[in-house]
C-alpha positions in Angstrom: 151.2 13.6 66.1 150.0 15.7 62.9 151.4 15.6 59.8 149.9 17.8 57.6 150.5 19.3 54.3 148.5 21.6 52.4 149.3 21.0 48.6 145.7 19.5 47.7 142.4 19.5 49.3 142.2 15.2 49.6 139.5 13.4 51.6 140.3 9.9 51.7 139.5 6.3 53.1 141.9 3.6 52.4 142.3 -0.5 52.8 145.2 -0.6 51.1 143.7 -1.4 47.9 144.0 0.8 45.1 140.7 2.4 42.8 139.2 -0.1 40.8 140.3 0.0 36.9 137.0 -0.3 35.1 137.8 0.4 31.3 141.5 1.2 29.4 142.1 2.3 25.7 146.0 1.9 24.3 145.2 4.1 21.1 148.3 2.6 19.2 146.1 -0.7 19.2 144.1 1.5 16.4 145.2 2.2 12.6 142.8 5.3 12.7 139.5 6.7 14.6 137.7 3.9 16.4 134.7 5.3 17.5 131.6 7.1 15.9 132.4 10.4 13.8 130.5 13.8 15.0 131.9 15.8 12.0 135.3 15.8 12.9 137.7 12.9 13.0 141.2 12.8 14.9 144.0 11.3 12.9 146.4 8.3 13.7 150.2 10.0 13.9 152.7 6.5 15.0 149.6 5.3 16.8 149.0 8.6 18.5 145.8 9.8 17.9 145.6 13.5 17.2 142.9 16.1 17.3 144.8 19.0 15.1 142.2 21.4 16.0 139.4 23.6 14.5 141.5 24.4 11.8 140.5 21.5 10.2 137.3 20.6 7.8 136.2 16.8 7.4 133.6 15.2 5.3 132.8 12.0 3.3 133.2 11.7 -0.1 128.9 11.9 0.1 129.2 15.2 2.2 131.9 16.6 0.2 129.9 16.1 -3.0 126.4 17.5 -1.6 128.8 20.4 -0.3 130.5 21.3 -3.5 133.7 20.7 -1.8 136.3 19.4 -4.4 138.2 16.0 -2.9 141.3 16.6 -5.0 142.4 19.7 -2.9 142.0 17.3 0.4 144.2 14.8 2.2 142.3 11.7 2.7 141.9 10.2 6.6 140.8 6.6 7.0 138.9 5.5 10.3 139.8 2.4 11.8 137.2 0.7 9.8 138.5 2.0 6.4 136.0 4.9 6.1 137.5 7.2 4.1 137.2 11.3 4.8 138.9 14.3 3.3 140.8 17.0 5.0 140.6 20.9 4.6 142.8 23.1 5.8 139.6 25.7 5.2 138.6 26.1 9.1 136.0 23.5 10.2 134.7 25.7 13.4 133.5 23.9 16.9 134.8 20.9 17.4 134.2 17.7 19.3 134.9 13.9 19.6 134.9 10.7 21.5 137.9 9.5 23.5 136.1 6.3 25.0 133.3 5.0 24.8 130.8 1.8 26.6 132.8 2.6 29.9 131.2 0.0 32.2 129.7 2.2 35.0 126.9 2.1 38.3 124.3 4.7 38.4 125.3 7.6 41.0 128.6 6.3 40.5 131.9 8.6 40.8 134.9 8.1 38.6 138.4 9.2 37.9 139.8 9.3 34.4 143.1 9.1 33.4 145.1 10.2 30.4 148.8 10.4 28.7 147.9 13.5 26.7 150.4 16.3 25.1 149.6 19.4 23.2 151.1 22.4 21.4 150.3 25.1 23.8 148.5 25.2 26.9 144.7 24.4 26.6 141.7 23.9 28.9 138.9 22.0 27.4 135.1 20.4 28.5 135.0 16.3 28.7 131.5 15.4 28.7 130.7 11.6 30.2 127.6 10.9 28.9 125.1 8.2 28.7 122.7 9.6 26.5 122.4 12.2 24.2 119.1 14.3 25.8 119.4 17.6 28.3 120.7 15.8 32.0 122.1 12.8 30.3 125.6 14.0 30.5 128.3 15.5 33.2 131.5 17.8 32.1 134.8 18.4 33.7 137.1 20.4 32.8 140.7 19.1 31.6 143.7 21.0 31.1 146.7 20.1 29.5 150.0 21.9 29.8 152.5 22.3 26.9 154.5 19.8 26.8 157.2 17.8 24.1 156.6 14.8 26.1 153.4 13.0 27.2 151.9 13.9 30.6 149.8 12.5 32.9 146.2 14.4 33.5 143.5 13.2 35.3 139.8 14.4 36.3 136.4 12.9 37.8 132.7 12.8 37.2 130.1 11.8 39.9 126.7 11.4 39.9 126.4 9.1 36.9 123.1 8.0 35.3 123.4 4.7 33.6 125.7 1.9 33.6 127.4 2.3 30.0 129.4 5.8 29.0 130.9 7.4 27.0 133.7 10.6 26.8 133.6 13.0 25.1 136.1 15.9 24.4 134.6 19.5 23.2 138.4 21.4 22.4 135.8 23.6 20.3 137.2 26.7 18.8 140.8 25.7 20.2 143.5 25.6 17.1 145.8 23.4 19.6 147.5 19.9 18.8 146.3 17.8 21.3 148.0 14.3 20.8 146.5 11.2 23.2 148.2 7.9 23.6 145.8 6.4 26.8 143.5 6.5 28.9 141.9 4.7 31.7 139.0 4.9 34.4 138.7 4.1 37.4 136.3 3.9 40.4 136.5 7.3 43.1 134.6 7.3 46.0 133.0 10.5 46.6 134.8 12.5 49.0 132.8 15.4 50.0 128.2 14.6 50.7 126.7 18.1 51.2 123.6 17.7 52.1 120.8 20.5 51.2 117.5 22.2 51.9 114.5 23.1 50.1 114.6 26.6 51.0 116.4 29.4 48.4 118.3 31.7 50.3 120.4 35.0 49.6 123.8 34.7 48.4 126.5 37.9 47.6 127.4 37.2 43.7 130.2 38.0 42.2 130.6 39.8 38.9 133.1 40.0 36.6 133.7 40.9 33.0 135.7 40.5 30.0 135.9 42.9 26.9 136.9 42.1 23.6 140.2 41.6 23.4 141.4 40.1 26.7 143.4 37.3 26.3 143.6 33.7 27.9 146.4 34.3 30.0 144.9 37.7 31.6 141.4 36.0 31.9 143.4 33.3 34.6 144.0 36.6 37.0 140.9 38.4 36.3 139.5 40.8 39.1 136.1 41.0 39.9 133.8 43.6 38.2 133.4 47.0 40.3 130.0 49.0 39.3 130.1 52.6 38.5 128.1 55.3 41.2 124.7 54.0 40.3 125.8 50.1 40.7 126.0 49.2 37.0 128.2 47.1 35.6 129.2 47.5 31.6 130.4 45.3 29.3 132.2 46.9 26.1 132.7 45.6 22.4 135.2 47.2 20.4 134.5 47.7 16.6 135.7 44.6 15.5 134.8 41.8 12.7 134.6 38.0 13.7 135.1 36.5 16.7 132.9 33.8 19.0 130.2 35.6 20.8 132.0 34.9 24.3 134.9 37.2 24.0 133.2 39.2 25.5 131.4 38.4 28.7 129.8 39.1 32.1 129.7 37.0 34.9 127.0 36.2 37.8 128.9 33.7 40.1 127.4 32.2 43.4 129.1 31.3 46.8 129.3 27.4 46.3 129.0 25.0 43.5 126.1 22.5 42.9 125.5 19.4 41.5 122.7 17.6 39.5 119.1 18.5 40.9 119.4 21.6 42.7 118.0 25.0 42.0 119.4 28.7 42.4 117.1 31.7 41.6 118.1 34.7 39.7 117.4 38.3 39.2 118.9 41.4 37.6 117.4 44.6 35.5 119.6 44.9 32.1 119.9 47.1 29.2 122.6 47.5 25.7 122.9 50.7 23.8 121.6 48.7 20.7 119.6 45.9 20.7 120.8 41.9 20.7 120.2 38.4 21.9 122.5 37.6 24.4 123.5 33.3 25.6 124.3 32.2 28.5 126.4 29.1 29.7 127.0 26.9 32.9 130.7 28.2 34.0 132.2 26.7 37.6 133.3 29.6 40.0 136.6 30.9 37.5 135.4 32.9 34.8 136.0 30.5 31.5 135.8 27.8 33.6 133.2 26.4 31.0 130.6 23.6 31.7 128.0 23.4 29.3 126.0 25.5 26.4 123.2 26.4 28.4 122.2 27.9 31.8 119.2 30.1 31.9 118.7 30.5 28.2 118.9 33.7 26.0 118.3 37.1 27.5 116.8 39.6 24.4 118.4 43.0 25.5 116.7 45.9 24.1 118.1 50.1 24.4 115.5 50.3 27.7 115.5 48.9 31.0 114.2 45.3 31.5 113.9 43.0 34.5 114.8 39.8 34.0 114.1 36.8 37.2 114.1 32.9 36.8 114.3 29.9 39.2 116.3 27.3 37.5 117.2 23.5 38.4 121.2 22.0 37.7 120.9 19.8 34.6 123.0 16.8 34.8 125.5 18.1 32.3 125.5 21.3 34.0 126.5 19.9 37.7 129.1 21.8 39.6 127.4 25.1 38.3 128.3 28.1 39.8 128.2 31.4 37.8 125.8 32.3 34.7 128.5 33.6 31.8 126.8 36.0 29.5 127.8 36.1 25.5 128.3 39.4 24.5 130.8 39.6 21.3 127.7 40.0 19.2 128.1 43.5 17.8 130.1 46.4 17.1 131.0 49.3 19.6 127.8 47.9 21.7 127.8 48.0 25.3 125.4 46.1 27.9 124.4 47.5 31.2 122.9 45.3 34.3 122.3 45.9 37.6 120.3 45.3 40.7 121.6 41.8 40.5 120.0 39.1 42.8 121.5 35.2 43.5 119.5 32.8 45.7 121.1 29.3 46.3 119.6 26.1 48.2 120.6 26.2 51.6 123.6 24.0 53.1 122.6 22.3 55.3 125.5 20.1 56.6 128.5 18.2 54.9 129.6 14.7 55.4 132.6 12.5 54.3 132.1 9.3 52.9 134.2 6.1 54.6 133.7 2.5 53.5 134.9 -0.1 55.3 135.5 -3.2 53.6 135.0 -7.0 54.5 137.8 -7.0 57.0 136.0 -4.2 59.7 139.0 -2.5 59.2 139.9 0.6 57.3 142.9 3.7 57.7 141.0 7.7 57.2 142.5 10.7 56.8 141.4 14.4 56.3 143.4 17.4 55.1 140.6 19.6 55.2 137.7 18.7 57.4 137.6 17.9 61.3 134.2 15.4 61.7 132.2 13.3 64.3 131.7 9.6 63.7 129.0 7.4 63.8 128.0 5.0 66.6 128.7 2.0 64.5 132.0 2.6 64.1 135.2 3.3 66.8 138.2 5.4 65.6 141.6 4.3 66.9 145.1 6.1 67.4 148.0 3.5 66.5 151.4 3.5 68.7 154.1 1.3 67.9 155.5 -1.0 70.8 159.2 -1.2 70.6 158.7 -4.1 73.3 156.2 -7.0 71.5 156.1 -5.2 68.2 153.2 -5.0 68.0 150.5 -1.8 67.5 148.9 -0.5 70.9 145.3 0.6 69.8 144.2 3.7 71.7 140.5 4.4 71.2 139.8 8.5 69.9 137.8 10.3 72.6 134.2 11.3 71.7 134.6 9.8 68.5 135.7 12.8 66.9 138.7 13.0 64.5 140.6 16.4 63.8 141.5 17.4 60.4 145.2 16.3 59.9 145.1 13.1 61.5 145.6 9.2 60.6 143.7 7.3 62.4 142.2 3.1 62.0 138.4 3.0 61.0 136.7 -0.2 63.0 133.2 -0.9 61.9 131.0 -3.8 59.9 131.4 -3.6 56.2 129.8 -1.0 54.7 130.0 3.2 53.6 129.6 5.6 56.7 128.7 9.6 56.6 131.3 11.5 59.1 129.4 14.2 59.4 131.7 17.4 58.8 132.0 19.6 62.2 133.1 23.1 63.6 136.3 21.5 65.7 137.8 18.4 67.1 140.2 17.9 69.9 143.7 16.5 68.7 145.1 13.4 69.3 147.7 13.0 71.5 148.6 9.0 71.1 149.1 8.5 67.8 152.3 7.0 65.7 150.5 7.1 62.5 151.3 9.6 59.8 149.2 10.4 56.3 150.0 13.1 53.6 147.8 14.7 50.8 150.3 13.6 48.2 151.8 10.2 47.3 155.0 9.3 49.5 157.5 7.1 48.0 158.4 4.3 50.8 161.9 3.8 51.9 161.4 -0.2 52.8 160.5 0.9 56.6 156.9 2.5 55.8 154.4 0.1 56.9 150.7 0.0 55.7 147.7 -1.1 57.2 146.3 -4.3 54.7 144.6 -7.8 55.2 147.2 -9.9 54.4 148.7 -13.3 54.7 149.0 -13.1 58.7 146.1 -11.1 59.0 144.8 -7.6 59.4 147.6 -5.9 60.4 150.6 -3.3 59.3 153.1 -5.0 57.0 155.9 -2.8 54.9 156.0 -1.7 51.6 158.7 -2.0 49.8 161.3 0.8 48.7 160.3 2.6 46.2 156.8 1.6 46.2 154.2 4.3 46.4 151.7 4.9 49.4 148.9 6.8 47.8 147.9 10.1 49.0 145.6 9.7 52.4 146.9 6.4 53.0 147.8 6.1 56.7 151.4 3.9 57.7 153.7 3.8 60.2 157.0 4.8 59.8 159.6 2.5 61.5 163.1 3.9 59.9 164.4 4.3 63.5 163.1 0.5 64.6 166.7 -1.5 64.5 165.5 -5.1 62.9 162.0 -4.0 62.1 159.7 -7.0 61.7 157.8 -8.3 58.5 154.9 -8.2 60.4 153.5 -5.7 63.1 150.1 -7.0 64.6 146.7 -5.0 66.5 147.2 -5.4 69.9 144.2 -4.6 72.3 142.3 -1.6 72.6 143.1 1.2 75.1 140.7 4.2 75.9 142.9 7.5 76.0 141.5 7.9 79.5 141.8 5.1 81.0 145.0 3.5 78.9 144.0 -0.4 80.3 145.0 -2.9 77.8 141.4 -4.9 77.3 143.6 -8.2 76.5 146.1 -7.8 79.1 145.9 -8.0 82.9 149.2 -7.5 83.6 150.7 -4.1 85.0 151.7 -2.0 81.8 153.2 1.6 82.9 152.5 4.5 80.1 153.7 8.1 79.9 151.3 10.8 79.8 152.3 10.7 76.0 150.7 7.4 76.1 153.6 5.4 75.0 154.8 2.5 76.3 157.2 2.7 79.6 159.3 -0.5 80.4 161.2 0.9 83.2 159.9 3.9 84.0 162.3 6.5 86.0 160.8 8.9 88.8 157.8 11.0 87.2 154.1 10.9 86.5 152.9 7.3 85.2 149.4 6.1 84.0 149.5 2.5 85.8 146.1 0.4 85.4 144.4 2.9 84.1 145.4 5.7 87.0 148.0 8.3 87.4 150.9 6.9 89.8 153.9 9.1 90.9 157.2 6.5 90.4 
């Protein structure tokens, strides 16, 4: 039985318990900014606090004075702890600030954060967690919220983390948006997806696209990629224009797949401009303005001539998920740049895995939207059918221990994380009462979810109205008249054979491999053979 929807990509193994809830911040338990101040400071709106955007200049009384900056045309804005700063409506620039901060954590850790955010328009932003303030001690995601009058729900993850205290910061930058937060949380996320990779660079086909001055946010979302003219060079042009950040306008060099922390790509490309100017590059992810960090492969000095330019570079921590060099071009007027001959090499894939833990009972529920994958030895995969007869749950042990992408099935295994290693196919499953989706399913009293409860490992319902979390396997017994409280394992049966292990006596099955109390005439698995009846 597959049930299968295709609304997320979710990879997934669940006990029943929920992510672990490792930090929360109520920002109405604050009279003003509680954390350290890096030149701009959000302000306390009804216990809301609220980042009013670049728009805004802040300094201390000290700064203000050293500035020449006169306090009396400034509204003051006290921290939580009293420190007074003044306000001007003059422009402050780039922008960032902390939204959390000593976030217990474990090193290589993975998280998900959690926020009730609302802004003015809509507005995608970087959120650095960060444990230090040197190059690799940090990891960005970007967070977007949508305009909204009321507060909404956004959430995002970080993985590889490098010490066991964080912090969060948000980097809105340029953006002139309201953005209003009232909470946040964080909590533990297994990583779903372990590629593993080679030392070898090998050829990839990039991807190029640009964006001339003047494009705006909207049209960037459906940009096209880049097409070269008859001699395979791409152009960039800048309008006469004053003002502006240097990344309206900007060229793109993305790769086939992402990478995280540690790896290295290799680049190449020949490159010219009609007039002469420093160009910066950033860490983007695969969209163009999907920003990650400041820095990729550093500045690239084009001159009116032809230059080659080639580097092998490694992923910084706070530029994990790389994949595409953005180019910042808005530098001057009615200037074009020229490149061609471009060259991407990434580290070689060399498998994926996904990542199951089994917890102190041996047993677990998995399920995979996305990915079919072989097992390991230690542990035996198991379709569920329900037995109208005993009530109980007939185990029926997954051929070849291989589990198709789209199926529920129960994990059995000692206590501890398992690699499924990610393959090309996997037969389906044709005994199997258990369903899973890829998005939260609201139970209707007769769901039933696998947990270690007060009877014992086992399915046991959840109550209406109660969420099963996306990925979570149950049964659903809506059509069972006086449905127990409890539904036991029974024994094991292997799809070939269909013998119960704890139970001599003669049990007929269908070749649907459900349970047959008085089977008509037809085609029977009896003691583990096929019998005509």
């Amino acid at each position: 039985m597959k049930k299968l929807f295709t609304l997320v990509a979710l990879l997934t193994c669940f006990m029943g318990a929920k992510a672990e809830k490792v930090y929360e911040i109520d920002y109405s338990t604050y009279t003003g900014f509680p954390f350290y101040v890096m030149g701009f400071v959000p302000e306390w709106e009804d216990g809301i606090m609220t980042d009013y955007g670049s728009s805004y200049l802040y300094k201390t009384e000290a700064e203000a004075e050293e500035g020449g900056l006169d306090t009396s045309t400034a509204t003051p804005v006290y921290t939580n702890n009293n420190t007074l700063y003044y306000r001007w409506e003059t422009g402050g620039g780039w922008h960032q600030y902390f939204i959390a901060d000593d976030i217990p954590t474990g090193v290589g850790g993975s998280y998900k954060v959690k926020a009730l955010v609302r802004a003015s328009a809509n507005v995608s932003f970087n959120v650095n967690m960060g444990w230090g303030w040197g190059s690799g001690e940090s990891t960005g995601a970007t967070v977007s919220v949508p305009q909204s009058d009321d507060f909404v729900e956004v959430e995002w993850e970080y993985s590889g983390i490098g010490a066991t205290r964080c912090n969060l910061v948000a980097q809105p930058g340029g953006s002139t948006v309201t953005i209003e937060w009232k909470s946040l949380a964080v909590y533990t996320a297994d990583p779903k997806l372990v590629t593993t990779y080679g030392e070898d660079l090998v050829d990839v086909e990039p991807t190029m696209y640009i964006r001339n001055y003047g494009m705006t946010a909207e049209e960037l979302k459906t940009l096209a990629p880049a097409t070269p003219d008859a001699d395979g060079v791409y152009t960039t042009t800048d309008e006469e224009t004053a003002g502006g950040d240097p990344w309206e306008t900007q060229f793109w060099i993305a790769g086939e797949y992402p990478l995280p922390a540690g790896q290295k790509f290799y680049v190449e490309f020949d490159y010219m401009a009609d007039a002469a100017g420093t160009v910066g590059t950033q860490a983007h992810r695969a969209t163009p303005g999907d920003y990650i960090t400041w820095h990729c492969i550093g500045n690239v000095d084009f001159t009116d001539e032809w230059n080659h330019f080639e580097k092998e570079a490694t992923i910084e921590g706070d530029m994990s998920g790389w994949q595409s060099i953005a180019f910042n071009m808005h530098l001057k007027t009615n200037n074009s740049y020229h490149i061609k001959n471009v060259v991407l090499k990434e580290v070689e894939v060399l498998g994926e895995a996904i990542v199951c833990t089994v917890g102190k009972s041996e047993w677990t529920s998995y399920f995979s939207n996305e990915k079919d994958v072989a097992l390991v030895d230690e542990v035996t995969a198991y379709g569920a059918v329900y037995n109208s007869e005993t009530h109980q749950v007939d185990l029926i042990e997954v051929e070849a221990g291989q589990v198709p992408y789209g199926e529920a099935v129960l994990i059995n295994g000692a206590a501890g994380g398992y690699n499924f290693e990610v393959i090309g196919s996997a037969a389906g499953i044709d005994d199997n009462d258990l369903e899973a989706y890829d998005i939260d399913q609201n139970s209707n009293g007769k769901y039933y979810a696998l947990a270690n409860g007060s009877k014992g490992i086992g399915f046991y319902p959840v109550k209406e109205g109660e969420v099963i979390p996306a990925g979570k396997a149950f049964l659903d017994l809506s059509n069972v008249i006086n449905a127990p409280a409890f539904v036991p394992l029974a024994g094991t049966t292997s799809i070939n054979e269909k013998t119960i292990v704890k139970n001599n006596a003669e049990v007929v099955y269908n070749l649907a491999g459900q349970r047959v109390a008085q089977p008509a005439k037809g085609l029977y698995i009896v003691n583990g053979k096929k019998v005509i009846k």
